[in-house]
Structures are given as structure tokens and as C-alpha cells.
C-alpha positions as CSV (number, residue, x, y, z in Angstrom):
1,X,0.0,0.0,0.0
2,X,1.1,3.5,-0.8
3,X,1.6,5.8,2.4
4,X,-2.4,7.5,1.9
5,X,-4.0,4.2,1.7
6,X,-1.4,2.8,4.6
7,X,-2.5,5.9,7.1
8,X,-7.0,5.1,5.7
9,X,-5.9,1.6,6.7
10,X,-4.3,2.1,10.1
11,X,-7.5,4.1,11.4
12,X,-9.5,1.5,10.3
13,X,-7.9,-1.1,12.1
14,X,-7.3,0.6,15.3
15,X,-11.4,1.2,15.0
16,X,-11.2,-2.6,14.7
17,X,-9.0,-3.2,18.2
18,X,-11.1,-0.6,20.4
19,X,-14.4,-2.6,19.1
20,X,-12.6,-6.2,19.9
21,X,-12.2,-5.2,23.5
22,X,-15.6,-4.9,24.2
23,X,-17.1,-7.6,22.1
24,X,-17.9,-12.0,22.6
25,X,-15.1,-13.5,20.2
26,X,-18.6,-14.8,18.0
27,X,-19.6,-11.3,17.6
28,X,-16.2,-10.7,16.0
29,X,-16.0,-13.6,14.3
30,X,-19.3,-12.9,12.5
31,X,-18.0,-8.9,11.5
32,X,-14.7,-10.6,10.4
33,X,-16.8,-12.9,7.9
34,X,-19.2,-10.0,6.7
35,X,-15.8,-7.3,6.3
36,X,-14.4,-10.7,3.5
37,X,-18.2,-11.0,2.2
38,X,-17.6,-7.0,1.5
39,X,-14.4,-7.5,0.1
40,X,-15.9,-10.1,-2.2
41,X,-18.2,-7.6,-3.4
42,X,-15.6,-5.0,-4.2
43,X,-13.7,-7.6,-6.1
44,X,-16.6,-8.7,-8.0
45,X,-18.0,-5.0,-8.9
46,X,-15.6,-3.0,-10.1
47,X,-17.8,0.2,-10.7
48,X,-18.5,0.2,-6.4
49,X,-15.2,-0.3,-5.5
50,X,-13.8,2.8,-7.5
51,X,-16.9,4.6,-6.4
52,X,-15.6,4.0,-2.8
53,X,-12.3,5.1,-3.3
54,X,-12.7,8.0,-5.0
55,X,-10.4,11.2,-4.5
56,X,-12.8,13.4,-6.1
57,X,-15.7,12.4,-3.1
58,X,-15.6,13.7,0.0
59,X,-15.3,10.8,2.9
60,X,-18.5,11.2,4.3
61,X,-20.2,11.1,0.8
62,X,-18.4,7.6,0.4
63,X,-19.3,6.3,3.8
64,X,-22.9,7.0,2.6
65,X,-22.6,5.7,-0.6
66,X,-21.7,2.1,1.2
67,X,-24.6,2.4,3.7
68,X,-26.8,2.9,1.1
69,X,-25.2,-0.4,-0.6
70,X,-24.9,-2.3,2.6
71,X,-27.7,-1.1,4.9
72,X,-29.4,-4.1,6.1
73,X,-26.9,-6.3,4.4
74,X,-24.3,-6.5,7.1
75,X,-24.3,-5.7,10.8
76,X,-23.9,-2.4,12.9
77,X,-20.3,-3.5,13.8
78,X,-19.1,-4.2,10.4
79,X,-20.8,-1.2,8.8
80,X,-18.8,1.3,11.1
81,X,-15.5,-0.4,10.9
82,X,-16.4,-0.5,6.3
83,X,-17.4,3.2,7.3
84,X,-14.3,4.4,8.7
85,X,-12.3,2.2,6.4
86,X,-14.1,3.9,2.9
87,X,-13.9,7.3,4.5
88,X,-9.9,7.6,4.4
89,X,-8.4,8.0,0.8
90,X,-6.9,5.0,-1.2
91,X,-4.2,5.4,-3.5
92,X,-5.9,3.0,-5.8
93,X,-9.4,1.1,-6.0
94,X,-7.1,-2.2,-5.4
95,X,-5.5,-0.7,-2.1
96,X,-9.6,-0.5,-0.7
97,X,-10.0,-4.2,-2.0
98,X,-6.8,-4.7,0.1
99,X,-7.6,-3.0,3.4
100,X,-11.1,-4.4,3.2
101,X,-9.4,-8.4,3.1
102,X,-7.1,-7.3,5.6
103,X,-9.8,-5.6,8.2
104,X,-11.5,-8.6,7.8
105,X,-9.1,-11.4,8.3
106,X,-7.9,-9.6,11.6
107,X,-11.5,-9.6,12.3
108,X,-10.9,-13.3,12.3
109,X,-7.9,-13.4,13.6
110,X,-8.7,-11.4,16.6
111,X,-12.2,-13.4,17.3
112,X,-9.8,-16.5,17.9
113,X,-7.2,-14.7,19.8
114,X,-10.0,-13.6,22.5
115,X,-11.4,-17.0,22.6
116,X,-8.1,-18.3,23.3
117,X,-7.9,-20.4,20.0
118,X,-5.2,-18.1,18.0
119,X,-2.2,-20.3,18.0
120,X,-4.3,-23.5,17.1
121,X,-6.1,-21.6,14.1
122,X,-2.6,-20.9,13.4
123,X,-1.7,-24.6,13.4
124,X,-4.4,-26.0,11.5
125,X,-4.0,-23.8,9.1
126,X,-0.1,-24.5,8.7
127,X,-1.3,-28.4,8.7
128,X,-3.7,-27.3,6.4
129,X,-1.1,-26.6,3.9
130,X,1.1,-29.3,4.5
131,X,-1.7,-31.9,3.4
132,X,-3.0,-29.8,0.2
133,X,1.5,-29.1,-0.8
134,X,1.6,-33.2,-0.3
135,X,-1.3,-34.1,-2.7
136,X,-1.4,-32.7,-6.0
137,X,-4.4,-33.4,-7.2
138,X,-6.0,-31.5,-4.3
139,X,-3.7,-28.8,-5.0
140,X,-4.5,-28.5,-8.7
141,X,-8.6,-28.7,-7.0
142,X,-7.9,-26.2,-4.6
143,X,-6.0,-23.4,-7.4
144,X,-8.1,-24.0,-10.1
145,X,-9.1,-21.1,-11.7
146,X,-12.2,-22.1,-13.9
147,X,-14.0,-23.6,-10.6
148,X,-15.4,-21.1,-8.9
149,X,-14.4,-19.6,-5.2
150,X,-18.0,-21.5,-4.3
151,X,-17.2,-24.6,-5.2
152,X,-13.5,-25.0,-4.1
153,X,-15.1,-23.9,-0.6
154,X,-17.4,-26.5,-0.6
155,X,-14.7,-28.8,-1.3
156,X,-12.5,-27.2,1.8
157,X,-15.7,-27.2,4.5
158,X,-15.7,-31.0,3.7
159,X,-11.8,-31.8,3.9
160,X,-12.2,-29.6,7.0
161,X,-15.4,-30.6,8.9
162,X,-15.2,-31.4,12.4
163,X,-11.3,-31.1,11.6
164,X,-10.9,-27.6,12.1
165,X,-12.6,-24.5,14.1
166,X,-14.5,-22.2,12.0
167,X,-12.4,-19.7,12.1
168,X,-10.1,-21.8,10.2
169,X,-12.3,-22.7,7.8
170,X,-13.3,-19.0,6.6
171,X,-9.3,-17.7,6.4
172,X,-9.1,-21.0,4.3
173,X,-12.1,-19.8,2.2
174,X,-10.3,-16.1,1.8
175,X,-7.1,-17.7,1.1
176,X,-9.2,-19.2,-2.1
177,X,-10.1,-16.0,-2.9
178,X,-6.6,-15.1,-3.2
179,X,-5.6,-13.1,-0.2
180,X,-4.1,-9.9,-1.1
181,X,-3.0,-11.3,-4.6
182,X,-1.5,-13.9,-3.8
183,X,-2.0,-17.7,-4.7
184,X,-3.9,-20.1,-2.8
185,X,-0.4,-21.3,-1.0
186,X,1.5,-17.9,-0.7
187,X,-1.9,-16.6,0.9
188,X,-2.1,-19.8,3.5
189,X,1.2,-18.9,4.5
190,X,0.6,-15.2,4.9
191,X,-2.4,-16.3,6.6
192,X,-0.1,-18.1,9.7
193,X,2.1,-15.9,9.4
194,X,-0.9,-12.6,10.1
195,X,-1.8,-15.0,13.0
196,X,2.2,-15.5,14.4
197,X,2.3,-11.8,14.4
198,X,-0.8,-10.9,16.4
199,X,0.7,-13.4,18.5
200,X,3.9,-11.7,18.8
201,X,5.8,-14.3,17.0
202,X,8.1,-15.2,14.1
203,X,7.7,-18.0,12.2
204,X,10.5,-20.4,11.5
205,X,9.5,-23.3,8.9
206,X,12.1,-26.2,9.4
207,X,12.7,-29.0,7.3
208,X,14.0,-31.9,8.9
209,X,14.4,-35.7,7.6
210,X,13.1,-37.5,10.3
211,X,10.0,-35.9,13.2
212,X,11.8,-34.3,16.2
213,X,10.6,-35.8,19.4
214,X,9.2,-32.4,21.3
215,X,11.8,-31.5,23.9
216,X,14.4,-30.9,20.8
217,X,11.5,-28.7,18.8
218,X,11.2,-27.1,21.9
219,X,15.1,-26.2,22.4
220,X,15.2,-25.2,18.6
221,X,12.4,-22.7,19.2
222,X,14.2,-21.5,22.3
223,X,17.7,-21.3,20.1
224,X,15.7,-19.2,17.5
225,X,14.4,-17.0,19.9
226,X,17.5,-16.2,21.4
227,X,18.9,-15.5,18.3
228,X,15.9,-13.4,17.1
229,X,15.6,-11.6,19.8
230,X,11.4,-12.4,19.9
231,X,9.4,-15.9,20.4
232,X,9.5,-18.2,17.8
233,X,6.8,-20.1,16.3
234,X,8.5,-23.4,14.9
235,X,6.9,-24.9,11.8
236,X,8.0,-28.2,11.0
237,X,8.0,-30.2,7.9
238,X,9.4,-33.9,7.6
239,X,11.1,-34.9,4.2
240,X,13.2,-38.2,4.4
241,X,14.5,-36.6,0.8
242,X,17.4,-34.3,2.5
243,X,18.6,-37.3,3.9
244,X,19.7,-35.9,7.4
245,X,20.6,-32.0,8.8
246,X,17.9,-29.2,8.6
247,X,16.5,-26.4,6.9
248,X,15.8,-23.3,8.4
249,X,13.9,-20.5,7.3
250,X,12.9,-17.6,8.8
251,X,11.8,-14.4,7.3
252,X,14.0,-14.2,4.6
253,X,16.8,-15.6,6.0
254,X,17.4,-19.4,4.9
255,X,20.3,-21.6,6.8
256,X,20.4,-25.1,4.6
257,X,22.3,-27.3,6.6
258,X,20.9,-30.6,5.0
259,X,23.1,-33.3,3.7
260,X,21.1,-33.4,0.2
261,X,22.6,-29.6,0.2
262,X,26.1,-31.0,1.0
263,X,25.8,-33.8,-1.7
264,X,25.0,-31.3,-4.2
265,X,27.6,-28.9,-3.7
266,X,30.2,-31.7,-3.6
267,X,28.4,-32.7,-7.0
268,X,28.6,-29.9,-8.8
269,X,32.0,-29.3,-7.3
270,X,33.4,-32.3,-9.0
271,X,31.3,-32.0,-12.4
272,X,33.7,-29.0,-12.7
273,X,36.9,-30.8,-12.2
């Protein structure tokens, strides 16, 4: 986002914190799904969504314009936090689509962090995209872009029934959409990482050949955190393929100590002899 729409965005969201203090997580779980309902809209019609973002309108002429869209449509909660969020100015109709997406999946995010649920909606939804990376027919299902969003949610609320808490379920659903741009994978993994955030976490994804029993997960994540300076939220992935050693990634820092690394350097090295 450019620095206008950044600042439109930032009020919005700090409307969104004062009202999660004094709301049930439910009630903010069912603003979070109406703000990506919203978004859905602005994604579908065009026309509204430039309407909304407008430079020429004043912001109060904008926040009517969506009442008069939504009125009826949406709850009280969600209206005012849409309200304040159309009322700022957006750099670009696609930066409103954005901040709309955004408002609502920390919505979400912040209706399972009050219930106490964050860091498993966090899990499930890393887990989540373990399974649909490890089967590619489900992954071709999932990122297909002739079925519709509809129908690839079905397909999710049945991989993910009685599986997964709701909140889950509906990030998975906005990750189909395509979060922020992104595909369905880069937006799952934006999606734990939004939720490692709120939790004041990084996320490490490790790669390892064999599982880790839980006391040497646990001193990794303690070694991380040392070195990172802030808690570390250890993501691990088993692939007997790298044959031994580790993979680290965090941020955009990567540390490959793996032996299939080793053998391939040692390959290459002698393939120039």
C-alpha cells in the first residue's frame, strides 16, 4: 500500500481493536466474515469499488454511498468499521480491496485470539497446507481457476469438517479468494504468518528428515528466539528426501544445513573438475 492508503488503513484497524475489547469473540467472528463478504463484493464490482475510493468524493459522501449499498446487508459492527475504512483516501481502488481483506481477516484473527484459540487456528492452518502441498491433485482442485471460489469452498468445509474450528475454515475460504493477490499457498502462509504476528511471534519453517521428538522442537524454538531476539513459532515439515541435517527458514533468511545440500555442492563441485 502507498503511504495515503497505509494511514485510511491504520485508522480502520485501530477502530477494529477498540471494538474487539468490548465484544464476545462470536460477535467478532461474524464482523470478520461479513468485512471478506464486502471485500468479495468490491472484487466482484468493479464500478462500487472505484466509487468508494474515489479522491474526487468527499469521505463522508463515500461512507454513505456504502450504507446505502450495505444497509441491512451487514451488521452495525461491520458497517462502522467499512465506514471508517471507505472514508480515508486509497491510493488505488485495489488498495480499498486490500484493506477491506485485511480488516477482515484480523477480524478473524482477533475473534480467535479472545477465545483463546489463536495459536491453534494458526496450526491447523499451517497443517492445512502441509496436506494440500503433499497431494497434487487436491492442490491442482484447490488453485483451479475455472471452478469457482464456491465450489473449491465446498470442497474445503468438507476436507475440513469437524477437523478444524470455524475460524479456520473461513481464512481457508479467503485464502481461495486469493488473499491480497496472492496464490492459494503464498496466501495460507501469509495467513499463519498474520496470526504468528498478532501473537507476537516469528515464524520459522524447518525441514528436517526424520520428526523431532518435542523437547528438541522445543530447544530449537528456544535457540531461535535467542537469536531473534522475539518468540519463535516453529513450523515443521518432515522430508526423508534431505537425507539428514535441517532447513531453516525464517523471514528471509534461509540456513540449509541438509546433507542433500552438501551432496550437491560436492556434485557440482566435481562436475567442474
Amino acid at each position: 500500500m502507498q503511504a495515503a492508503s497505509r494511514e485510511s488503513y491504520t485508522a480502520a484497524h485501530t477502530r477494529l481493536e477498540e471494538y474487539v475489547r468490548g465484544a464476545e469473540p462470536s460477535a467478532v467472528a461474524t464482523t470478520g466474515g461479513e468485512l471478506l463478504a464486502v471485500a468479495d463484493l468490491l472484487r466482484r464490482e468493479v464500478r462500487l469499488r472505484r466509487a468508494l475510493s474515489d479522491p474526487a468524493r468527499e469521505g463522508a459522501d463515500r461512507s454513505g454511498l456504502l450504507t446505502g449499498v450495505l444497509s441491512g446487508k451487514v451488521g452495525a459492527d461491520a458497517l462502522d468499521l467499512l465506514g471508517t475504512l471507505v472514508a480515508g483516501r486509497w491510493s488505488a481502488p485495489s488498495e480499498l480491496l486490500e484493506g477491506a481483506e485485511r480488516l477482515g481477516v484480523q477480524a478473524l484473527l482477533a475473534s480467535a485470539d479472545r477465545a483463546g484459540e489463536l495459536g491453534e487456528v494458526e496450526d491447523e492452518l499451517f497443517r492445512f497446507g502441509q496436506v494440500v502441498a503433499a497431494d497434487s491433485q487436491l492442490s491442482n482442485a484447490l488453485s483451479d481457476p475455472i471452478a469457482s471460489v464456491a465450489q473449491r469452498a465446498e470442497l474445503v468445509g468438507m476436507l475440513l469438517s469437524d477437523k478444524a474450528r470455524p475460524v479456520t475454515v473461513r481464512l481457508v475460504e479467503a485464502a481461495l479468494a486469493g488473499f491480497g493477490g496472492r496464490s492459494f499457498s503464498a496466501a495460507l502462509t501469509r495467513l499463519v504468518e498474520l496470526a504468528a504476528e498478532r501473537r507476537d511471534r516469528q515464524v520459522a519453517y524447518v525441514t528436517v528428515a526424520a520428526p523431532l521428538t518435542e523437547d528438541e522442537e522445543r530447544r530449537l524454538g528456544d535457540q531461535l528466539s535467542a537469536i531473534y531476539g522475539r518468540a519463535v513459532a516453529v513450523k515443521l515439515t518432515v522430508d526423508p528426501t534431505i537425507l539428514g541435517g535441517a532447513s531453516v527458514r525464517v523471514g528471509s533468511d534461509l540456513y540449509d544445513g541438509t546433507i542433500l545440500r552438501r551432496l550437491n555442492e560436492t556434485r557440482n563441485a566435481l562436475a567442474k573438475r
